[in-house]
Structure formats: C-alpha cells, structure tokens
C-alpha positions as a Python dict, from the first residue, in 0.01 Angstrom:
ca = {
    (1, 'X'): (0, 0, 0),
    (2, 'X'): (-64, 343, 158),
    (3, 'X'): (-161, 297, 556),
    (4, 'X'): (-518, 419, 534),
    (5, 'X'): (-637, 163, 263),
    (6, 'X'): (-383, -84, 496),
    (7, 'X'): (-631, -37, 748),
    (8, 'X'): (-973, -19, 539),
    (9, 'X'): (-868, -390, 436),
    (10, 'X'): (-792, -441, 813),
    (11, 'X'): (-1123, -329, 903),
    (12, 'X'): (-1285, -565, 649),
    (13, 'X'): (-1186, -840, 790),
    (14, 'X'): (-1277, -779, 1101),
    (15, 'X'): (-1613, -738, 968),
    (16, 'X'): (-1587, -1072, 773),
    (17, 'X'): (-1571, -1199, 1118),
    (18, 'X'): (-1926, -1090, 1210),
    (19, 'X'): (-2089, -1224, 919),
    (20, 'X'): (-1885, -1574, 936),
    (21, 'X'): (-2059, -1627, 1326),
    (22, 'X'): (-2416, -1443, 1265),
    (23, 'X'): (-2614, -1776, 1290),
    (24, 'X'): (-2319, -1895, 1552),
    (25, 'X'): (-2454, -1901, 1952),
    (26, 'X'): (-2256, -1931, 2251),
    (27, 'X'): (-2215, -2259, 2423),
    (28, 'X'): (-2476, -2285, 2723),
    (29, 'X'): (-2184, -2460, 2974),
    (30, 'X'): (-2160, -2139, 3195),
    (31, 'X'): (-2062, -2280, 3561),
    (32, 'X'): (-2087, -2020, 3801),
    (33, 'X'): (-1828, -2260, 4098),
    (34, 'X'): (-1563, -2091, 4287),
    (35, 'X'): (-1718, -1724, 4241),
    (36, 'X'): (-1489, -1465, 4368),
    (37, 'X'): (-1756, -1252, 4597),
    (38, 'X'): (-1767, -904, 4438),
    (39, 'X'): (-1634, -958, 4115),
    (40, 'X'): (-1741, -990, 3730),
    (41, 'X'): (-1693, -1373, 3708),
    (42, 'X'): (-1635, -1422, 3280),
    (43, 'X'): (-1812, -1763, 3336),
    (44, 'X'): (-1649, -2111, 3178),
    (45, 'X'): (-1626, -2253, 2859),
    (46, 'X'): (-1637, -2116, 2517),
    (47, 'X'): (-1837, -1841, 2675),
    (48, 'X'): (-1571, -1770, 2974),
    (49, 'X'): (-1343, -1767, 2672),
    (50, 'X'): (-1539, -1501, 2486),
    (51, 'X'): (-1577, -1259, 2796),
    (52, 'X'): (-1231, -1244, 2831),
    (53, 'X'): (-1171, -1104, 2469),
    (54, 'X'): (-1498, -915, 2498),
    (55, 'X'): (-1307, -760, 2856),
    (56, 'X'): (-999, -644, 2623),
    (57, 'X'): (-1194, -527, 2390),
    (58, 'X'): (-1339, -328, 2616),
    (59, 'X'): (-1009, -159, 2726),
    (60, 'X'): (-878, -100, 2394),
    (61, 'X'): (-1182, 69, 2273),
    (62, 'X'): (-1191, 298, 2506),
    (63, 'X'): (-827, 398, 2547),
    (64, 'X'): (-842, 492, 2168),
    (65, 'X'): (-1152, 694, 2207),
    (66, 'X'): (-971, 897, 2473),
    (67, 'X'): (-695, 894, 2211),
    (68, 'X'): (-902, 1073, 2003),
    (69, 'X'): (-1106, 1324, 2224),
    (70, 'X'): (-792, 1373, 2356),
    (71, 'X'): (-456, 1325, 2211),
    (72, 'X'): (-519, 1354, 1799),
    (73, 'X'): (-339, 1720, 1808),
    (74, 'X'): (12, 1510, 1899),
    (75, 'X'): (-26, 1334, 1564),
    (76, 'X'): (36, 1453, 1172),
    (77, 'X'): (-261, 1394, 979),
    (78, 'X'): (-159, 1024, 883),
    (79, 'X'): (-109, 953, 1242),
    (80, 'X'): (-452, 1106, 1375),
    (81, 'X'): (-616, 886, 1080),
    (82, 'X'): (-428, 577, 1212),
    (83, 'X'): (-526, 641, 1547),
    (84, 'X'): (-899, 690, 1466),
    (85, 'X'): (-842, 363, 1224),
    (86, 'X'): (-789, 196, 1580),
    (87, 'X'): (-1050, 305, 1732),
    (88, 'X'): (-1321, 238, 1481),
    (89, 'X'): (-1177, -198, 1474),
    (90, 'X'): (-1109, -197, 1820),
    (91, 'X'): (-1499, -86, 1878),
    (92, 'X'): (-1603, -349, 1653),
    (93, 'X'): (-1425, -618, 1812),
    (94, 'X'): (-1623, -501, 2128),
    (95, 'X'): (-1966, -454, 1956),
    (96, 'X'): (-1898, -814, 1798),
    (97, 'X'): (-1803, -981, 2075),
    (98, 'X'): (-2071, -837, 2353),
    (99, 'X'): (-2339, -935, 2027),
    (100, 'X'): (-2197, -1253, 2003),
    (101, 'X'): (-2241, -1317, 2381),
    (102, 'X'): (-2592, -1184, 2423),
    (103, 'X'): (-2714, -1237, 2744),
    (104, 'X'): (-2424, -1391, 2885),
    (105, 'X'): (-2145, -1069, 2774),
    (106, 'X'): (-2016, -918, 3141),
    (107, 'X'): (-2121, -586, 3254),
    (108, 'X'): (-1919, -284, 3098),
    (109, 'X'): (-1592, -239, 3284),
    (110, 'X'): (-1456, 50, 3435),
    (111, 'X'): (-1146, 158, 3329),
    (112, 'X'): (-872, 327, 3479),
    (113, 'X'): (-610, 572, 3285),
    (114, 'X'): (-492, 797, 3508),
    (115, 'X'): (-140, 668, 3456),
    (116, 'X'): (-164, 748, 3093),
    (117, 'X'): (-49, 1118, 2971),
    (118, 'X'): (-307, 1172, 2731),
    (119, 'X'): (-112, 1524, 2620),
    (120, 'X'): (205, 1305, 2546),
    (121, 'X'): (262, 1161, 2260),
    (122, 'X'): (511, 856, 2409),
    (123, 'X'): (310, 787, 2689),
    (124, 'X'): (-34, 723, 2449),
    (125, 'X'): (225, 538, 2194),
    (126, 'X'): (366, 342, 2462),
    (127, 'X'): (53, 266, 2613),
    (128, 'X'): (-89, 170, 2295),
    (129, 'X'): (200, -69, 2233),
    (130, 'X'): (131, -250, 2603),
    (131, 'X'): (-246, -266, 2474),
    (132, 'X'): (-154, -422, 2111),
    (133, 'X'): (125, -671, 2230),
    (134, 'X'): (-76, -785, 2559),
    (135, 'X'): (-416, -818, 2256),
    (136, 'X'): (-207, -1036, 2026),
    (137, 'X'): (-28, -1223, 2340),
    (138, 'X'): (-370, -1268, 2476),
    (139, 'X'): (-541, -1437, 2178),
    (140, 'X'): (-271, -1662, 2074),
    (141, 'X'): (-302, -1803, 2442),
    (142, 'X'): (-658, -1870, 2466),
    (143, 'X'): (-717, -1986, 2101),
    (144, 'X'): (-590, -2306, 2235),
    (145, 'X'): (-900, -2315, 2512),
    (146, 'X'): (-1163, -2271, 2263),
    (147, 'X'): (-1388, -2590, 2202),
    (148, 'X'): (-1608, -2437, 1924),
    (149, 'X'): (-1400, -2421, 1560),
    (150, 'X'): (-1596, -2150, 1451),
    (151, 'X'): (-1504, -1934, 1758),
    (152, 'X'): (-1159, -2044, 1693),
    (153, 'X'): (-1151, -1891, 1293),
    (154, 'X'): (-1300, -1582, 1423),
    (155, 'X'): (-1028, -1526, 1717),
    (156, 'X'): (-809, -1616, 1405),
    (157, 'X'): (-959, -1346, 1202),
    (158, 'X'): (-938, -1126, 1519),
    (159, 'X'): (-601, -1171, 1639),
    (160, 'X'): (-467, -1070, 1283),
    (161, 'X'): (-606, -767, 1309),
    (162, 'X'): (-432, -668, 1608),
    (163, 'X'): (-145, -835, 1525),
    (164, 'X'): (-130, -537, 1213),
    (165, 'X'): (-231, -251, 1537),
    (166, 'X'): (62, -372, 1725),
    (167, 'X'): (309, -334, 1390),
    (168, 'X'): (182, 32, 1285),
    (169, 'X'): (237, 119, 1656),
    (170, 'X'): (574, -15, 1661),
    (171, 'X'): (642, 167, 1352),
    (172, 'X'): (519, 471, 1467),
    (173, 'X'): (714, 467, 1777),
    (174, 'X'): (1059, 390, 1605),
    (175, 'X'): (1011, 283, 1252),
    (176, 'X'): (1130, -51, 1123),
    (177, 'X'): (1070, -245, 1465),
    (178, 'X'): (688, -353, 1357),
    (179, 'X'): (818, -715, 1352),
    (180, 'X'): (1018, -682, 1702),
    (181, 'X'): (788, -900, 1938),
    (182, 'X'): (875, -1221, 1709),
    (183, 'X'): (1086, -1448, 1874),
    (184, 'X'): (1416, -1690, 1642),
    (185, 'X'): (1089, -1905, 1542),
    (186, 'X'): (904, -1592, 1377),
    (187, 'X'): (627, -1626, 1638),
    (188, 'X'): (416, -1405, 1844),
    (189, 'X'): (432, -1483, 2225),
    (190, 'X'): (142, -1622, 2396),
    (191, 'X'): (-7, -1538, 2708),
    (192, 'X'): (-247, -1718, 2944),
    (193, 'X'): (-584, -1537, 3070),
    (194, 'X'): (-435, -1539, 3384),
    (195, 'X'): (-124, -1373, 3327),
    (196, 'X'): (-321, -1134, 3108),
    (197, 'X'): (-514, -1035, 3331),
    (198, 'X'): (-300, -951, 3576),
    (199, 'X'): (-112, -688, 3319),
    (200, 'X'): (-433, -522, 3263),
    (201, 'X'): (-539, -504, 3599),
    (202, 'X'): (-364, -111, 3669),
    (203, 'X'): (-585, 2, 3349),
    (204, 'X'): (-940, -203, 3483),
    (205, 'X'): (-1116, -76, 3813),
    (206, 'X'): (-1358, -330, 3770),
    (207, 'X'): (-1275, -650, 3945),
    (208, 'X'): (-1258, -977, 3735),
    (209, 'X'): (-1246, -1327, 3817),
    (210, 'X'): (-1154, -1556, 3611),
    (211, 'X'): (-1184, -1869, 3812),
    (212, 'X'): (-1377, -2090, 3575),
    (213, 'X'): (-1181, -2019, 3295),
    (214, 'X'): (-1042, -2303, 3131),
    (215, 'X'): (-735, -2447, 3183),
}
C-alpha cells in the first residue's frame, strides 16, 4: 500500500474514534487534593487520565505544525506529505480529546522548542521519533488506569495510530528499523504518566502536576 493512502486509512480510524465516544461523557470524580501551587493539575480519574493524553496531544500537534511552517523544504514530496499526514491526526487527537473533556480539558500548554533545529532535517526526525515512541510508551502505560471501557477502546484506537507515526518515522530516519522499539516479546514498552512526564518536560513551559493521577 502506497504511504499516503497508509495514512488516509490511519486517519480514519482515528476519526472512528470520535464517533465511537460522541454520546460518551467524562467521569465527574475530579479531586482537586495535593494541588501543586502554580501548576495545571490534570485532575483524577478517568478525566486525570484524559488530560494527560489531551497534554501530549498538545505537544505533538504543535511540533508538526512547526514542521510544516517550517521544515517541509528538508523533505521530498512523499516526505512533506507524510509530515503534513502527522500533523492533520495528531490535531485530531487534540481536538478529540479537549471535546471529549469539555469543561474539565486543561488550559493550552506552552511549549518549548528551542532545542529543536527546525532547518535540520535529523534534529526534526529525531525529535519526531522522541515524540512518537514517548506517545505509544505513554498510552500503553495509562490504558491500564482507565476505569471507563469505552475510554479504554478509544486509547486503543489511538495508540495504534501512533504506533504507525512512530514506524514511518523510524523508516524515514534509517529504513527497515520501523519495528525497532519491540522488545524479544514483540511488545511496545510502556511508560507511566510520571515518567512521561518528566521526558516531556524540556519541550512543555507550562508546569503540570500530576498528583492525582492514578496509580
């Protein structure tokens, strides 16, 4: 399959995932204890859950549209489509998720890039492959902290998507090494929030706390 209709059928199911929770409402368990004073506290629950995707989201949606203000004239034409590919899922994961949230999705973070080299091409591929592995890493960690199944099948539906970002990225940056984050099992690592967090932390200004996460 060429990559561009690859991606069209990656992009559909991300949108499969918006219809499957449109009638779907976050849990109302948000327990504001053990605040850290100044920062965006992603609340508890299913809902602390959901900010914390809806916080990577975030960052990945808007290092690929500096990608592409930025960086496409580093790519061939099947590249710069790839890259604009990313963009476009990565920005509805976001719009999903802050939707899906409502009145309880954080504030919009402030990101921080200036140790990205938007006018080389290994730095944004690099960077792109920190963003993809940490994405998949960080879904397969918290699907286990989800209460609500149908939050579960859409992390599911989610996480497969940038499990296929992290591959063409890999691919891109040395070809045949899309599969190279597998471990003898043929797994994916997992991360916890915490641990996540603290990666992303040199591309977020905004502080986060994610005290009431669960555990």
């Amino acid at each position: 399959m060429q990559r561009r209709v690859f991606f069209r059928y990656a992009g559909a199911s991300a949108a499969a995932a918006t219809l499957l929770l449109t009638t779907t409402s976050c849990d109302d368990d948000d327990d504001n204890t053990m605040m850290d004073p100044g920062a965006v506290d992603l609340g508890s629950g299913d809902t602390g859950i959901l900010n914390y995707a809806y916080a990577l989201e975030q960052l990945e949606a808007a290092f690929y549209t500096e990608v592409v203000a930025k960086s496409l004239g580093l790519f061939n034409a099947t590249e710069q489509q790839i890259m604009q590919d990313l963009k476009g899922h990565e920005m509805i994961h976001r719009d999903f998720l802050k939707a899906e949230l409502g009145s309880k999705a954080i504030p919009n973070l402030e990101v921080n890039f200036e140790a990205i080299n938007f006018t080389d091409k290994n730095s944004v591929l690099n960077t792109a492959k920190t963003f993809e592995d940490l994405g998949v890493a960080a879904y397969n960690g918290a699907g286990k902290l989800l209460d609500n199944a149908g939050f579960l099948t859409m992390a599911g539906k989610i996480v497969s998507v940038e499990a296929r970002h992290a591959a063409i990225i890999r691919d891109l940056i040395s070809n045949g090494t899309f599969s190279d984050t597998a471990d003898t099992m043929g797994l994916d690592p997992a991360m916890m929030p915490a641990d996540v967090l603290q990666a992303a932390a040199p591309f977020i200004k905004t502080k986060i706390s994610a005290n009431n996460l669960p555990k």
